[in-house]
C-alpha positions in Angstrom: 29.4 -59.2 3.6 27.0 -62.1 2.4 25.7 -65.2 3.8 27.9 -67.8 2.8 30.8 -66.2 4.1 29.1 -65.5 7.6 28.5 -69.2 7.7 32.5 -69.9 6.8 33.2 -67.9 10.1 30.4 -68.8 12.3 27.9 -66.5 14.2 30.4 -65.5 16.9 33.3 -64.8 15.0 30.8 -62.9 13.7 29.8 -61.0 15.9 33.3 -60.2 17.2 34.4 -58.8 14.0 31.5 -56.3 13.8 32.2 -55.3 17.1 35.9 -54.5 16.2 35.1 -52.7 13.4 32.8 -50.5 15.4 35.3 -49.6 17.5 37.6 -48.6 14.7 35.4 -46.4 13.4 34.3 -44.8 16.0 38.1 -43.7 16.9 38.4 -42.6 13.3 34.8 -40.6 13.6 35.3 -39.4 17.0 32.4 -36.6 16.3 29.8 -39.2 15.5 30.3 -41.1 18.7 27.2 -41.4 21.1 26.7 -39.4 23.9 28.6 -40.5 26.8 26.4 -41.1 30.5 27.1 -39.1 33.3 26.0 -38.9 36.8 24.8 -36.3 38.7 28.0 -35.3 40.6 29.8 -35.3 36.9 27.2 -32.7 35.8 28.0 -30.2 39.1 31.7 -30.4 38.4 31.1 -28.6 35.0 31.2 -25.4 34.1 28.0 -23.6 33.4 29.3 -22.6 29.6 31.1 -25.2 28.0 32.1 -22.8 25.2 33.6 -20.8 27.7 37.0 -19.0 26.4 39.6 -19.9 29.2 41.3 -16.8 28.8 38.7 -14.7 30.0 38.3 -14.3 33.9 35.4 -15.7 35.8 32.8 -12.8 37.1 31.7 -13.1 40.5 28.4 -11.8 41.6 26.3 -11.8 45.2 24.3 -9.3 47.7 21.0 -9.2 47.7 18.4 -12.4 47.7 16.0 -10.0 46.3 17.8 -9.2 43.1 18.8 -12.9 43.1 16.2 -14.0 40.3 16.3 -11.3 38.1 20.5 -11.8 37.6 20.1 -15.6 38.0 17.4 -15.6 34.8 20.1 -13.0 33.0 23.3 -14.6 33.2 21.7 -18.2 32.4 20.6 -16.6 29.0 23.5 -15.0 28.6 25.8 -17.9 29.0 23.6 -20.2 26.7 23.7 -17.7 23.7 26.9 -16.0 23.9 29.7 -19.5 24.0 32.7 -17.7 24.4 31.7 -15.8 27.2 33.3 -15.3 30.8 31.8 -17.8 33.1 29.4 -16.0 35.8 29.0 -17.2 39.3 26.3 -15.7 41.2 25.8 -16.1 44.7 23.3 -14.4 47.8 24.3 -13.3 50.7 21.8 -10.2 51.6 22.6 -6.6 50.4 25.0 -5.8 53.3 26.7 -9.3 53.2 27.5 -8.5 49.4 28.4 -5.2 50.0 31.2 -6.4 52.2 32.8 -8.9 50.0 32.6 -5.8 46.7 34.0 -3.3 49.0 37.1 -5.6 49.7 37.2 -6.3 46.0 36.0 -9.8 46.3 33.0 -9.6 43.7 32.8 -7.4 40.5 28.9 -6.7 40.8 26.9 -6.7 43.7 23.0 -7.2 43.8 21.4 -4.4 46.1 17.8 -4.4 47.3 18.8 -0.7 48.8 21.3 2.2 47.9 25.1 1.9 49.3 25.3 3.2 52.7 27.7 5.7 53.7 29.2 3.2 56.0 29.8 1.1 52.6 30.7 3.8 50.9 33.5 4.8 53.3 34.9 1.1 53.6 34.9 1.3 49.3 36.9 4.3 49.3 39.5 3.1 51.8 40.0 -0.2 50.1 40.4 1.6 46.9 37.1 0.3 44.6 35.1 2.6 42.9 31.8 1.3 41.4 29.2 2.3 39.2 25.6 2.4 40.6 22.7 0.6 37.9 19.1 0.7 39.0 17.7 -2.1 37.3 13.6 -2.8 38.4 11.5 -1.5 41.2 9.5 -3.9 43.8 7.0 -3.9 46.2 8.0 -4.8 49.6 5.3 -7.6 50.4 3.7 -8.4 53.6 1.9 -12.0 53.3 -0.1 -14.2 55.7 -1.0 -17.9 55.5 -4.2 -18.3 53.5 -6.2 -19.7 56.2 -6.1 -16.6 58.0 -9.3 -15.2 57.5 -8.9 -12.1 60.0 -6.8 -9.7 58.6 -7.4 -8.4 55.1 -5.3 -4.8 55.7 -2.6 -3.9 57.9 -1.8 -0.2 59.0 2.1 1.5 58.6 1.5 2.3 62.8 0.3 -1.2 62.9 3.1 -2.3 61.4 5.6 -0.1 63.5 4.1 -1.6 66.9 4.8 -5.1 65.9 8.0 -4.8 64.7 9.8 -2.3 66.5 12.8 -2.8 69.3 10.0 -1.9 72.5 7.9 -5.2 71.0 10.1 -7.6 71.6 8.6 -10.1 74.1 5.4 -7.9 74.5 3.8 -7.9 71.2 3.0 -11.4 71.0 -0.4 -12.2 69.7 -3.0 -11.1 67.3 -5.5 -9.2 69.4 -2.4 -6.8 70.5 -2.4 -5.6 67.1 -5.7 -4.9 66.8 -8.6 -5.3 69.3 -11.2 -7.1 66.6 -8.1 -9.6 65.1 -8.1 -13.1 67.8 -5.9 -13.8 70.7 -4.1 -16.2 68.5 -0.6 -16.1 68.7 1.5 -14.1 66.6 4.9 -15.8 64.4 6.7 -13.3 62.5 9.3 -14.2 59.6 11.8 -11.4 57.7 14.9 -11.1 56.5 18.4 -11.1 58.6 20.4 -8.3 59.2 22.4 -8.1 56.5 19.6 -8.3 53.6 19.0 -5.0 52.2 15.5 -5.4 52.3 15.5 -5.8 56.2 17.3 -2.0 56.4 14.8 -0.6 54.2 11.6 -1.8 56.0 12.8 -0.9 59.1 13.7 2.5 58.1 10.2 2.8 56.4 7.6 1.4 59.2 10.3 2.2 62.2 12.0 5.2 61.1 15.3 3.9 61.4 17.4 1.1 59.7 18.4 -1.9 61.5 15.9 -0.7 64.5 14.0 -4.0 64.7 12.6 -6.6 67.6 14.8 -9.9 67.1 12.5 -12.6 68.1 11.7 -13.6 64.9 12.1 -16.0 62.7 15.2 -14.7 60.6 16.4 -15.4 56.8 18.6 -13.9 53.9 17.3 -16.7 52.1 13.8 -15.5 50.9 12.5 -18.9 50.1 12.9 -19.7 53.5 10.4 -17.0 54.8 7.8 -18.3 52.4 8.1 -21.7 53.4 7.8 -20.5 57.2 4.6 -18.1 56.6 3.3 -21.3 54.3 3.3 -23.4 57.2 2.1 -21.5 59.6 -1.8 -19.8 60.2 -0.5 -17.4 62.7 2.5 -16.2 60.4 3.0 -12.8 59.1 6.1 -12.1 57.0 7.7 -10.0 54.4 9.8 -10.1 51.5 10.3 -8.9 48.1 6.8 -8.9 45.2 8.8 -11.9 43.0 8.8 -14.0 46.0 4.8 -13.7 46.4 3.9 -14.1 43.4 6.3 -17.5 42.8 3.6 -18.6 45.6 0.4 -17.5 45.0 -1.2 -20.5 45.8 1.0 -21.0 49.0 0.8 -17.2 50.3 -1.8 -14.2 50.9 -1.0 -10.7 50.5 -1.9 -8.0 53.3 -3.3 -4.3 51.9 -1.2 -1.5 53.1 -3.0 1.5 54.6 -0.2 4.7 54.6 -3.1 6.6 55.4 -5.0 7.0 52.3 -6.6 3.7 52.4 -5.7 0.1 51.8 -3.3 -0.9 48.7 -2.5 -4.6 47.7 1.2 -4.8 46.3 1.0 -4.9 42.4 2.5 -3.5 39.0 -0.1 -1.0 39.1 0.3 0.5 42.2 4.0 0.7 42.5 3.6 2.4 39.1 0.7 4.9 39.6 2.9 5.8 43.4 0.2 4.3 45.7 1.6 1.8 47.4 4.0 3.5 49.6 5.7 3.3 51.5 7.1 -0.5 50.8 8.1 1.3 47.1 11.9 0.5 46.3 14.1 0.5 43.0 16.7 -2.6 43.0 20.1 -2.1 41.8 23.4 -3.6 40.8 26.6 -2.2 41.3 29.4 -2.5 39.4 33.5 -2.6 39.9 34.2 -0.2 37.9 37.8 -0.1 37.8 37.4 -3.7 36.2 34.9 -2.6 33.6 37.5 -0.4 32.8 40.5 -3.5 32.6 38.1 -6.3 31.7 35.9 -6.2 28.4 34.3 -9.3 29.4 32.7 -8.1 32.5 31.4 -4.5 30.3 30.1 -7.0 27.6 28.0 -9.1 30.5 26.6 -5.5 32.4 26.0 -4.3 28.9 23.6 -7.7 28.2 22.1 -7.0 31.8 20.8 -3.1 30.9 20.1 -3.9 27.5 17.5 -6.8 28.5 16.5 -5.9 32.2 13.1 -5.3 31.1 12.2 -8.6 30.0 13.8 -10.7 32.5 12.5 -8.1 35.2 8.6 -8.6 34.3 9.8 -12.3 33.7 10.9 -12.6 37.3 7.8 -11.2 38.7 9.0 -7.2 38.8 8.5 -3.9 38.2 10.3 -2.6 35.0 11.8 0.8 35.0 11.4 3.1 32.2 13.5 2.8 29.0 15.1 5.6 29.6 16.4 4.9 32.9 18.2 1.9 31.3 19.6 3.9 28.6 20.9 6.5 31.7 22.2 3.4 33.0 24.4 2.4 29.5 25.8 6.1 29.3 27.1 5.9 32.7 28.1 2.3 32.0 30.1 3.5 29.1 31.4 7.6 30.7 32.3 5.1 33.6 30.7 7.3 35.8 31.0 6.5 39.8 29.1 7.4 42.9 25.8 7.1 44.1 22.7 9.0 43.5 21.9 8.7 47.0 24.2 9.8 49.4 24.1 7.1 51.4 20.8 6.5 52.1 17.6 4.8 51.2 15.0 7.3 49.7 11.4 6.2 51.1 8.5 6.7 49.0 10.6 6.8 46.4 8.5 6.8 42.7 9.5 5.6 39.6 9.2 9.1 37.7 11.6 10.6 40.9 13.8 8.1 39.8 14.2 8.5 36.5 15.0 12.3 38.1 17.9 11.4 39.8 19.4 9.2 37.4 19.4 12.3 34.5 20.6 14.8 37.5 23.5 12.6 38.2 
């Protein structure tokens, strides 16, 4: 189009016919068309893969607040990279909460900070679900303090036992009750709810039996809450899993754990070498396995999981298991083997080379 003839029309004519022919194109070009604005409530309404095949069944996922990160970083991967996968929701709701949705065939994994218990394990069995059991990272249970406290540096197991067991409650209250040198300041404690898995295991470690715990504390299955609690606080002591910690290093100080041997600071190192016990755990998830069985979509997403644990484990913050123990885990992904390792309980102490044990005796 030249000059003289945009004068023959005029400017606005002119301007109108460009815009018209815009449009036409664009309905003929549909692909070139500019990126269309959204708001923030269009973005939560869609689905996490857009590529997603709509014949493939949604898998559901929740338990443990612990194992939260580790999945969470794993299936965002995985839905990025592979398009036509099944769409993953994943959820927390503590290790026992979880446990109660699989065993009533709610969810097709669950995230578990501990083994199955034979409670679990009998209210699988009656609905019917078998599962397959998948240790996936070890952590160190973590006690923290608020980094103005400038008193404690080290914390005994019988220390530990008299401020959180059921005879405390309402009695152990400050510092100084603890230990005679620590002030009379008062004492605000903060650790997971009842039904996280990580709860059953440090009661069963520092009070010898699970669930046996003082209430008068400050209560989560939400870990992120406990750190903002012992952040906030001077007085605070809390505990929780190592990723947590070390998301908040700059919010958060450890405690060293003295088993009887001396003081030990949660780390790689130590959980590896077997000295900081006994706040030592492996992490699992468990599987559905009659649906790995019916659904290859779900074997294709656990298969992902084992394949990369290790990276998105040490990504997340913990401890990687061996190679082998992931490989274990495949075969038994594959045989469809069922059961559990454990018999229905949590092994304390437990070290990463006993582990690898149990999962080639199994």
């Amino acid at each position: 189009m030249n000059l003289p003839y945009q004068g023959a029309i005029g400017p606005l004519k002119m301007t109108v016919l460009v815009t018209l022919m815009g449009i036409v194109l664009q309905a003929c070009n549909p692909a070139e068309q500019p990126p269309q604005a959204t708001n923030e409530s269009t973005l939560v309404s869609q689905p996490a893969n857009p590529g997603v095949n709509p014949e493939t069944k949604g898998i559901t996922i929740d338990g443990s607040s612990t194992v939260f990160p580790i999945t969470e970083a794993i299936v965002g991967d995985y839905q990025r990279m592979e398009r036509k996968a099944a769409k993953v929701d994943v959820a927390f709701s503590g290790t026992g909460g979880g446990f109660k949705k699989f065993c009533a065939g709610e969810t097709d994994i669950n995230n578990a900070s501990r083994p199955i218990s034979e409670q679990e394990m009998a209210a699988c069995k009656q609905a019917g679900v078998t599962y397959i059991e998948l240790p996936i990272a070890f952590d160190a249970l973590t006690l923290v303090i608020h980094p103005k406290n400038t008193w404690a540096k080290d914390i005994t197991v019988e220390e530990l036992k008299k401020i959180w067991e059921p005879a405390a409650e309402g009695k152990i209250t400050t510092w100084q009750q603890v230990r005679a040198e620590w002030p009379d300041r008062p004492l605000k404690l903060f650790g997971p709810g009842k039904e996280s898995g990580t709860f059953d295991y440090f009661t069963e470690a520092i009070v010898g039996k699970a669930k046996a715990s003082r209430s008068d504390y400050t209560a989560s299955e939400d870990d992120t809450t406990l750190v903002k609690g012992v952040a906030s606080d001077e007085n605070a002591l809390g505990y929780f899993g190592f990723a947590y910690y070390e998301a908040s290093l700059n919010r958060l100080k450890p405690l060293s754990l003295d088993s009887g041997k001396g003081p030990v600071l949660p780390a790689r190192e130590t959980v590896r070498d077997g000295s900081y016990q006994p706040l030592s755990r492996p992490l699992f998830i468990y599987v559905n396995a009659k649906a790995v069985v019916g659904r290859p979509e779900l074997k294709a997403f656990v298969e992902y999981y084992l394949q990369n644990a290790e990276r998105y484990v040490k990504q997340v913050g913990y401890i990687p298991l061996d190679d082998e123990v992931y490989r274990i885990g495949l075969a038994h992904l594959q045989e469809n083997r069922t059961g559990t390792a454990f018999g229905g309980r949590a092994q304390i102490s437990l070290k990463l080379e006993e582990l690898l044990q149990k999962e080639k005796q199994f």
